[in-house]
C-alpha positions as CSV (number, residue, x, y, z in Angstrom):
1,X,206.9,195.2,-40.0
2,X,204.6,197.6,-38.4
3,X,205.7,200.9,-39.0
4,X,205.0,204.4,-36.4
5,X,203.0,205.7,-39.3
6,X,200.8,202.4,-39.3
7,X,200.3,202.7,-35.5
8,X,199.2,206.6,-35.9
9,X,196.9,205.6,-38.8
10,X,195.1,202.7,-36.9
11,X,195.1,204.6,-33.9
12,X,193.6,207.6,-35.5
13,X,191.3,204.9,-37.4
14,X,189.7,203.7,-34.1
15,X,189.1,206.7,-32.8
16,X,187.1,207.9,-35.6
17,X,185.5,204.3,-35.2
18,X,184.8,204.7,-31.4
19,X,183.6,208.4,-32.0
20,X,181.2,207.5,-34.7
21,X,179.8,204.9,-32.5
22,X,178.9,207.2,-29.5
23,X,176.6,209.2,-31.9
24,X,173.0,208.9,-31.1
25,X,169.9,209.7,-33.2
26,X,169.3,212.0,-30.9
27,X,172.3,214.2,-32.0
28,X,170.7,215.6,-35.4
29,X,167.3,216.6,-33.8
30,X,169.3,218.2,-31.1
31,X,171.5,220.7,-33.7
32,X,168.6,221.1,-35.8
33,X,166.0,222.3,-32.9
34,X,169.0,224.9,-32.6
35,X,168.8,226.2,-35.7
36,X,166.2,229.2,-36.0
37,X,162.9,228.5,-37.9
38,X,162.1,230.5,-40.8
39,X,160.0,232.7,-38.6
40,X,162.4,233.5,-36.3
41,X,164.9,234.9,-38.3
42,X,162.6,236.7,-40.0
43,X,160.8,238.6,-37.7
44,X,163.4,238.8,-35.1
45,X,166.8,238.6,-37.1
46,X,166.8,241.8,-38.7
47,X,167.5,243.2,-35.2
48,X,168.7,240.7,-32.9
49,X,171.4,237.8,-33.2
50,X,168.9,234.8,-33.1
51,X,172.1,232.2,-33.4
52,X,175.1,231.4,-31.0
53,X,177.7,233.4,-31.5
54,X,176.9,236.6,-33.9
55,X,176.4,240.0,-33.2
56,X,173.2,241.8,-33.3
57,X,172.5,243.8,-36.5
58,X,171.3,246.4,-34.2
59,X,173.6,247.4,-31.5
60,X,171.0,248.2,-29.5
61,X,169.0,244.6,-29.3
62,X,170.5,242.2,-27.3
63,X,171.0,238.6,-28.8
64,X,168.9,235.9,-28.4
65,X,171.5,234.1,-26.5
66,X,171.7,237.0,-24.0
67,X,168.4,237.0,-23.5
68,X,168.1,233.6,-22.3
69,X,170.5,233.8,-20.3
70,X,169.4,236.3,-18.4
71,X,168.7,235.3,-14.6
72,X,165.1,234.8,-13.6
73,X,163.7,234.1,-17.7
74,X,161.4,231.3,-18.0
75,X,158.8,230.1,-20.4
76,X,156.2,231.4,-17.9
77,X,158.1,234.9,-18.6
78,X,159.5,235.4,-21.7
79,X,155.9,233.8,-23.4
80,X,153.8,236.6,-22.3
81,X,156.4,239.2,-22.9
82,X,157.0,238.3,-26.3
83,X,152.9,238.8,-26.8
84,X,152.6,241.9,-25.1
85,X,155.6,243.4,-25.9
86,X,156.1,243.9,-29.2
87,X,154.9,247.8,-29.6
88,X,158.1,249.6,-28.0
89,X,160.2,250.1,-29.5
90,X,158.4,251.2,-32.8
91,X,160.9,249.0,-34.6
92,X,159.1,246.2,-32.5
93,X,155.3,247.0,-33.9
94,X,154.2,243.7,-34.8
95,X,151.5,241.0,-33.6
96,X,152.5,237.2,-33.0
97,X,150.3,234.7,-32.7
98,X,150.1,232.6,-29.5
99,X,152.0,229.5,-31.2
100,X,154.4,231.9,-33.0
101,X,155.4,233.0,-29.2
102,X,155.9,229.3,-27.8
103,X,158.0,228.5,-31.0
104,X,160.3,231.8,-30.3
105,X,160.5,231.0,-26.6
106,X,161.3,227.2,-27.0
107,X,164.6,228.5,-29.5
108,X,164.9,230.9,-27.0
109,X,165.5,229.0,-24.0
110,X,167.1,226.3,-26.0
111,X,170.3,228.6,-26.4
112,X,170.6,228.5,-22.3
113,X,174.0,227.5,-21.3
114,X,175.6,226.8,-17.5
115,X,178.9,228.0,-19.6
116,X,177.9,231.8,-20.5
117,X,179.3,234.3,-19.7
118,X,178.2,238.0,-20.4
119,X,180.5,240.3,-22.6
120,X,181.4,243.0,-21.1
């Protein structure tokens, strides 16, 4: 005699099943290439929130996610900003190299969304 709690348990069972079977390959490369690099959080953490949903350490530095959401940032845009930028503030003094600014902009626009929504 099949029981409610048997019907639940397979049901749940073949979901998991059917679930399991929709993940790709793809799937891990895509949650690791949003996870910031070593570099990142270290020359850009101490200020700004460089994953999803965290606050800045500073108040005053917008987070990463912000940023590319902003209307109107592209590669073409934030690349030579984040080259030429990097002496104001004075809490900002530092040099990166030309790849060190494609790897921050590719995490960087990686974090775009169609759902975000600015806080207010």
């Amino acid at each position: 005699m099949i029981t409610s709690f048997s019907l639940r348990f397979a049901a749940i069972c073949t979901t998991a099943l059917l679930l399991s079977a929709c993940h790709t390959a793809a799937s891990p490369q895509l949650t690791a290439s949003l996870q910031p690099s070593s570099l990142i959080s270290g020359v850009c953490g101490d200020c700004h929130a460089v994953e999803r949903a965290f606050d800045s350490p500073n108040p005053n530095a917008p987070s990463f996610v912000a940023i590319a959401n902003r209307n109107g940032l592209t590669r073409e845009t934030l690349g030579p900003w984040l080259l030429d930028a990097h002496n104001y503030p004075l809490q900002m003094d530092f040099e990166l190299s030309e790849a060190e600014a494609k790897q921050i902009a590719d995490y960087m626009l990686a974090l775009r969304s169609d759902q975000y929504r600015p806080e207010l």
